[in-house]
C-alpha positions as CSV (number, residue, x, y, z in Angstrom):
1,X,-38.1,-1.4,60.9
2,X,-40.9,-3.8,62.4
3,X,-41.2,-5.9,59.8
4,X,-37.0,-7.5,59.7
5,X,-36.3,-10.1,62.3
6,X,-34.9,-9.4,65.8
7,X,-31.3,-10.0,67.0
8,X,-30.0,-13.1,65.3
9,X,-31.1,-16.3,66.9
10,X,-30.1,-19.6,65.6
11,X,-34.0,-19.9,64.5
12,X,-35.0,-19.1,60.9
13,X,-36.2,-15.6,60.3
14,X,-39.8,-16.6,58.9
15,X,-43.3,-16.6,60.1
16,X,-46.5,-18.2,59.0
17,X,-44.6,-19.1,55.8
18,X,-44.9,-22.3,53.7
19,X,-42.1,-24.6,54.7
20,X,-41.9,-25.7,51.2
21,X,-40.4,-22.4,50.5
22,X,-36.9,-24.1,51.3
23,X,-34.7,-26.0,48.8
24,X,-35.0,-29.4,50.4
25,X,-32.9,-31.5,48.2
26,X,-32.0,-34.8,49.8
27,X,-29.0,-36.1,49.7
28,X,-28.1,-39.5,47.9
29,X,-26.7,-41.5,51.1
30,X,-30.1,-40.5,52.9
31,X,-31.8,-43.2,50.6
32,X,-29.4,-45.6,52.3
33,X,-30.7,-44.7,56.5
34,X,-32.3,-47.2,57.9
35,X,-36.2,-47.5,57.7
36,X,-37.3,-46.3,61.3
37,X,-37.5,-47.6,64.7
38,X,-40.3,-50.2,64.9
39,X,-41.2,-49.4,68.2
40,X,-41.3,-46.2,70.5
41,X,-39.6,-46.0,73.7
42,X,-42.1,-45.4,76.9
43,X,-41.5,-43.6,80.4
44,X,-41.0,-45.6,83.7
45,X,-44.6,-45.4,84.3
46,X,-45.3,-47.2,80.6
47,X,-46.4,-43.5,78.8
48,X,-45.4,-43.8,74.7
49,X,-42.7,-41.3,74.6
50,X,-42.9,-39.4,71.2
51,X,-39.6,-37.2,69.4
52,X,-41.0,-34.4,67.1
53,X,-38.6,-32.4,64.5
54,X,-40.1,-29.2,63.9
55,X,-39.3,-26.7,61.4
56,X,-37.0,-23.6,62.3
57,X,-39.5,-21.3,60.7
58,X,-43.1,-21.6,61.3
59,X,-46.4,-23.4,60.8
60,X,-45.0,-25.6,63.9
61,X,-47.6,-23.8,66.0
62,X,-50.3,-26.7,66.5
63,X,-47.5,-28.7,68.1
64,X,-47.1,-26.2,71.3
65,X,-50.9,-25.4,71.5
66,X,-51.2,-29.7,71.4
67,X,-48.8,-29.8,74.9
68,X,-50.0,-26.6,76.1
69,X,-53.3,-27.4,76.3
70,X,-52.6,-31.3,77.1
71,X,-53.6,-33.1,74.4
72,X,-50.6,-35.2,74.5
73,X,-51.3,-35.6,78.1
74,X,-54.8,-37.0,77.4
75,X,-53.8,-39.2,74.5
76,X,-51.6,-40.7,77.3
77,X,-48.2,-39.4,75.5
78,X,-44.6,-38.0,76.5
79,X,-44.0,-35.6,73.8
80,X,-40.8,-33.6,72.9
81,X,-40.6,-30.7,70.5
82,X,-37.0,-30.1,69.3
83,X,-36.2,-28.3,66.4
84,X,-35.1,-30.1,63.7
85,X,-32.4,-29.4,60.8
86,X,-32.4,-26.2,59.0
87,X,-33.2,-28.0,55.8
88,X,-36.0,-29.9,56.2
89,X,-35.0,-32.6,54.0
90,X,-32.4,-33.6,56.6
91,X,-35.0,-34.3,59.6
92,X,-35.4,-37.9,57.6
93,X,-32.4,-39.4,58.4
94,X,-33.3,-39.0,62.4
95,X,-36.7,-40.5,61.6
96,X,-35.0,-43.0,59.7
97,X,-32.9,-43.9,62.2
98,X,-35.2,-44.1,65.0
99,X,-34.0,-40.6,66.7
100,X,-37.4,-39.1,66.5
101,X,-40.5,-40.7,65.5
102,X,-41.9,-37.6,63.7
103,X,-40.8,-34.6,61.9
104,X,-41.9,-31.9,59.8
105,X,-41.4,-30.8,56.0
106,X,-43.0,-29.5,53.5
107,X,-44.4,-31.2,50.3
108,X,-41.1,-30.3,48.1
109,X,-39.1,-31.7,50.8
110,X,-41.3,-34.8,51.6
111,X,-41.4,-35.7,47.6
112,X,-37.9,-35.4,47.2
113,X,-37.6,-38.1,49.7
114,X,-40.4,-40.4,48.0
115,X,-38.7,-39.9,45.1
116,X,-35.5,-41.7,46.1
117,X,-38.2,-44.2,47.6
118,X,-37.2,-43.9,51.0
119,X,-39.5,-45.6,53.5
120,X,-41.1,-42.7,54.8
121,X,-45.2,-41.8,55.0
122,X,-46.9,-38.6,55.8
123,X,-49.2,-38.9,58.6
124,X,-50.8,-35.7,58.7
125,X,-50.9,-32.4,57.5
126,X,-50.6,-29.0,59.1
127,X,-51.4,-26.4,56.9
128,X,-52.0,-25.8,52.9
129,X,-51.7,-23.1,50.7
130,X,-55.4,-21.5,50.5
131,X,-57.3,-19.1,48.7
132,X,-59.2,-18.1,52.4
133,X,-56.4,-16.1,53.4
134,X,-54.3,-12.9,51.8
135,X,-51.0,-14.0,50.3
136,X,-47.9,-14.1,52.2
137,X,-45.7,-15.1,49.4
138,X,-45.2,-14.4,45.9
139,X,-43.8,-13.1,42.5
140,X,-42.5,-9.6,43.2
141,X,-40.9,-6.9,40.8
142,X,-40.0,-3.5,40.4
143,X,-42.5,-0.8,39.8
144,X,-43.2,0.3,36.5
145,X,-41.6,-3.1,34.9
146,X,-42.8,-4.3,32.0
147,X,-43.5,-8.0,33.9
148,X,-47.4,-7.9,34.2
149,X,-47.8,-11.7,34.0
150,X,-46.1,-15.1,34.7
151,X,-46.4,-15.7,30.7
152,X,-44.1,-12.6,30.3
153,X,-41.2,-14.5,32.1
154,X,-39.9,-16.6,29.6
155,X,-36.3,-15.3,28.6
156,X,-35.9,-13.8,32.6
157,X,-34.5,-14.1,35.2
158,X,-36.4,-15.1,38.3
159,X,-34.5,-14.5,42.1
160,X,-35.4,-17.4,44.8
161,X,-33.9,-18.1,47.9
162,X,-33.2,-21.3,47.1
163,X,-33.5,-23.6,43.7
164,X,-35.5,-26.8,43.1
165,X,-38.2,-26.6,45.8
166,X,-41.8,-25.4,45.8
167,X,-41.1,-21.7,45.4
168,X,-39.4,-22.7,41.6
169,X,-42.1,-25.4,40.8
170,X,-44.6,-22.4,41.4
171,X,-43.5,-20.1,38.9
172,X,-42.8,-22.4,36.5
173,X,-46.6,-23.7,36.9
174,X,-47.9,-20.6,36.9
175,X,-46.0,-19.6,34.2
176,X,-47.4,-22.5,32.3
177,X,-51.0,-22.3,33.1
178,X,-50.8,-18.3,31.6
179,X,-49.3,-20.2,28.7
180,X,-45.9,-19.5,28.7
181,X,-42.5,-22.0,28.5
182,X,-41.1,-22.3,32.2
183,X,-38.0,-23.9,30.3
184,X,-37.1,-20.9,29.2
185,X,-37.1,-19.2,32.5
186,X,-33.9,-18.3,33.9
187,X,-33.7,-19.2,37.7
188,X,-30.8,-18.2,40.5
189,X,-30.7,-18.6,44.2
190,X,-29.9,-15.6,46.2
191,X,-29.8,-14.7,50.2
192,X,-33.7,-14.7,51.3
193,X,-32.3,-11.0,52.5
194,X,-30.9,-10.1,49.0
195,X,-34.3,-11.2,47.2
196,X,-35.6,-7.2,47.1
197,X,-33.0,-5.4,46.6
198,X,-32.3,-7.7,43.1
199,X,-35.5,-6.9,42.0
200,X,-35.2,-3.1,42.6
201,X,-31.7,-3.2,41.1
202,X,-32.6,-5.1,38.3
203,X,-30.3,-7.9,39.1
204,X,-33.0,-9.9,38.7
205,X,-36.4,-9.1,36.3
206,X,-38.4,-10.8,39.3
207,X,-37.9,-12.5,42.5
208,X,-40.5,-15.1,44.5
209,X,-40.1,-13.7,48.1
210,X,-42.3,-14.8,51.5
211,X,-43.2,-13.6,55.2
212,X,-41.9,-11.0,56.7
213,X,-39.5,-10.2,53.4
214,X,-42.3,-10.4,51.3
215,X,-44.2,-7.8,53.4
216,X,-41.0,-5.9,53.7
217,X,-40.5,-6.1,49.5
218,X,-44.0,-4.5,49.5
219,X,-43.7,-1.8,51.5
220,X,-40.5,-1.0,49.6
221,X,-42.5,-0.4,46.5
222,X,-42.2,-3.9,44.8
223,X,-45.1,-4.7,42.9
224,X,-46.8,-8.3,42.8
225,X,-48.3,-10.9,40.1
226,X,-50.2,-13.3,41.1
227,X,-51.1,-14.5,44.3
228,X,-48.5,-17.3,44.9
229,X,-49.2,-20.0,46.5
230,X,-52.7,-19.1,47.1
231,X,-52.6,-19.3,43.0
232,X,-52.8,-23.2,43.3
233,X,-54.9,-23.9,46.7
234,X,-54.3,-27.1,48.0
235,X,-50.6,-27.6,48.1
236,X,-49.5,-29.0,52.0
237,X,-47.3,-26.3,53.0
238,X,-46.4,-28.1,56.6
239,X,-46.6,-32.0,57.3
240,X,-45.8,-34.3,59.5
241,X,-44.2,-37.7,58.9
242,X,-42.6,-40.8,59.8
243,X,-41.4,-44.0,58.6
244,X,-43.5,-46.8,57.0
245,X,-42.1,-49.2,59.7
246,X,-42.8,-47.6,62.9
247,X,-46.8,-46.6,61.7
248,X,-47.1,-50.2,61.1
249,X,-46.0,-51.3,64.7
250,X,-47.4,-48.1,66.3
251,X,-50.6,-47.6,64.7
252,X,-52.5,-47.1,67.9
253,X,-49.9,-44.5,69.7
254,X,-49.2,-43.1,66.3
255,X,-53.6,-42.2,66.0
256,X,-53.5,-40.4,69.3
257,X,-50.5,-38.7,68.2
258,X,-51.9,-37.3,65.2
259,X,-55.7,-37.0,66.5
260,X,-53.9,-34.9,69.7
261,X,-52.2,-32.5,66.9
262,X,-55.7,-32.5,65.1
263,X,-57.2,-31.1,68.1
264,X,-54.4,-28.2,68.7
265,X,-55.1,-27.3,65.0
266,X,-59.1,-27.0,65.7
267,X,-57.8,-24.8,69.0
268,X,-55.4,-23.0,66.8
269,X,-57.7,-21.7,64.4
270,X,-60.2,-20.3,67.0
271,X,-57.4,-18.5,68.7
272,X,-55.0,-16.7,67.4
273,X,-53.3,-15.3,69.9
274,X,-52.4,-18.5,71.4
275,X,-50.2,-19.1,67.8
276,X,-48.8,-15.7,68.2
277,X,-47.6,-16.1,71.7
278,X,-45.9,-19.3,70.3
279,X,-44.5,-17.2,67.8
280,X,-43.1,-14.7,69.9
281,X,-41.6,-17.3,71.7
282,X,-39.8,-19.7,69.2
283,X,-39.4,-17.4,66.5
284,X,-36.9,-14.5,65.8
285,X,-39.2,-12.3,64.1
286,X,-40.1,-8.8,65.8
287,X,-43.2,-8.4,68.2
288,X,-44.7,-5.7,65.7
289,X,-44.7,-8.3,63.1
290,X,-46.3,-11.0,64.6
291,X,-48.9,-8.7,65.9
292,X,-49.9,-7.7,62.7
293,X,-49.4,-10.3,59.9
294,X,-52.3,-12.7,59.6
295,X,-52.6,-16.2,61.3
296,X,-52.2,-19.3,59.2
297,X,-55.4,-20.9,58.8
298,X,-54.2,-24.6,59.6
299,X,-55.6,-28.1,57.9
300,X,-54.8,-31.6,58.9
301,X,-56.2,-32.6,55.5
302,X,-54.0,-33.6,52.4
303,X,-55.3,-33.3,49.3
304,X,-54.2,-35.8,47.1
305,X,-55.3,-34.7,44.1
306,X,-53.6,-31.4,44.1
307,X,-50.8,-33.3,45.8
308,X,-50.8,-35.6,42.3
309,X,-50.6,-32.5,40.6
310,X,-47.4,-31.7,42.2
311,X,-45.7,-34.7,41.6
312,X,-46.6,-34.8,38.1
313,X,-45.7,-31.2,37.5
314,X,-42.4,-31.4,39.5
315,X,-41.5,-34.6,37.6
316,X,-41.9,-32.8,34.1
317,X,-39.7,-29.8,35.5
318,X,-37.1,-32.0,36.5
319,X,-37.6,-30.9,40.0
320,X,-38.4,-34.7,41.2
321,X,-36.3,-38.0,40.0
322,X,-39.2,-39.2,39.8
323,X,-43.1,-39.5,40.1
324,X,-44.3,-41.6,43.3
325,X,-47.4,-43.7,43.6
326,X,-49.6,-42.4,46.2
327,X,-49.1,-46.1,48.3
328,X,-45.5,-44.9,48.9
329,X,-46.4,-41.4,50.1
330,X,-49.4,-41.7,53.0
331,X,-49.9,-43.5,55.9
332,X,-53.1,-45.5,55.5
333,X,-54.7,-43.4,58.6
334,X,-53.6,-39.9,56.9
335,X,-56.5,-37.7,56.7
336,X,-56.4,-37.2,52.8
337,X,-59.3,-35.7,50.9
338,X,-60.0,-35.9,47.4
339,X,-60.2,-32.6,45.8
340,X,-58.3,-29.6,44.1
């Protein structure tokens, strides 16, 4: 079927799909890493060399199209790509300790981590949810079930791949704003690969599915709500940061770093086919897929009013520790807007 992954690759099975879609709970001796290399290493010839942790899924596109089309090269960097940890979360302990300079999360993950105040700063953003494009995630349930909107899921059960991230603080928003009580939402984590077939069973009364599954739930007959994260435009889907420390001592190399990504995203959005070759290369999904599904639209631009929004929501949920100030959250040369 075109729309499941290829053979199994050690890569994450998801395509232009929010990052924050992962539980991205970070563990308590993380808080304890130290706070970052102060200073970057450089080539024989003096070049700033630059580690990057990207995502195993997607949205690390602009990153490729950036060394690819030599931005890097111009900014006068030496930049490696590596993938980072399968959970997000756990790409700020190599930050922290100086093994890469940057790395890639999504807003759940990055807050989780601000919320232990560890020393870290997002730098720039990559893409955010938006109402410009069709959905590619969402709430999902059997045909002909009673479910018609987020209010009617108090007392259910909701599927999620994973508990305690983005996915679960957008249903229970959701479920809010229609004027329903998200505490009384049952939620449990299930293989991203099981998430249809518990809605279709009735396992579940709904599930919150993404990419190429939610696609797949579709064309198996599963019927939507909503328009997921598209419901709540704004929210930073894909970011890059790093620590506190080392954008203090390298604020110059760390400004071409992040104005080299800026261009790839500008180049990105004007060709397509350049972010599906990259797909096709470092992703397992199948050629069919790529072909088809939409392109993200990409956005260096945080917005931190929808991004206070998050925090505040996420605190009340009990999906945060707590609710951090926006001085320990962005790098003072992060391209943040005021918006939402």
């Amino acid at each position: 079927m075109p729309l499941l992954p290829k053979r199994t690759r050690s890569r994450s099975p998801w395509s232009r799909l929010p990052v924050v879609l992962v539980t991205l709970a970070v563990a308590a001796p993380v808080a304890a890493c130290g706070s970052g290399a102060s200073s970057t290493s450089a080539s024989s010839d003096g070049t700033p060399k630059i580690t990057v942790l990207r995502s195993n899924g997607a949205l690390f596109e602009p990153l490729y199209i950036a060394q690819q089309q030599g931005y890097f090269k111009d900014a006068g960097l030496d930049v490696t790509i590596r993938a980072g940890a399968q959970d997000t979360s756990q790409n700020a302990p190599s930050v922290l300790n100086g093994e890469a300079q940057f790395a890639m999360t999504d807003s759940s993950g990055f807050l989780k981590g601000a919320a232990k105040n560890m020393p870290i700063r997002i730098a720039t953003g990559l893409v955010n949810s938006t109402d410009k494009t069709d959905p590619t995630d969402g709430l999902l349930v059997k045909k002909g079930s009673s479910l018609k909107t987020f209010a009617d899921l108090e007392g259910k059960t909701v599927g999620l791949s994973a508990l305690g991230g983005t996915s679960q603080f957008i249903v229970e928003y959701l479920v809010e704003k229609d004027g329903g009580d998200p505490s009384k939402i049952k939620f449990v984590a299930l293989p991203t690969t099981s998430l249809t077939d518990a809605a279709k069973s009735g396992k579940t009364d709904a599930v919150f599915s993404f990419g190429a599954f939610y696609a797949a739930a579709r064309k198996a007959g599963l019927q939507t709500i909503g328009n997921g994260m598209n419901d709540l435009p704004g929210i930073t889907q894909g970011v890059l940061f790093s620590t506190e420390k080392y954008l203090s001592a390298n604020t110059e190399t760390a400004e071409k770093f992040t104005g080299a990504v800026a261009k790839a995203i500008t180049y990105a959005n004007k060709h397509p086919d350049a972010v599906r070759a990259i797909d096709k290369k470092y992703t397992q999904l199948s050629d069919d897929y790529i072909d088809s599904a939409q392109v993200s639209l990409y956005d260096e631009t945080i917005d931190t009013t929808v991004m206070r929004t998050v925090i505040t929501k996420m605190h009340e949920y009990g999906l945060l520790s707590s609710a951090p100030k926006d001085d320990a959250i962005y790098w003072d040369k992060a391209p943040t807007v005021t918006g939402g």
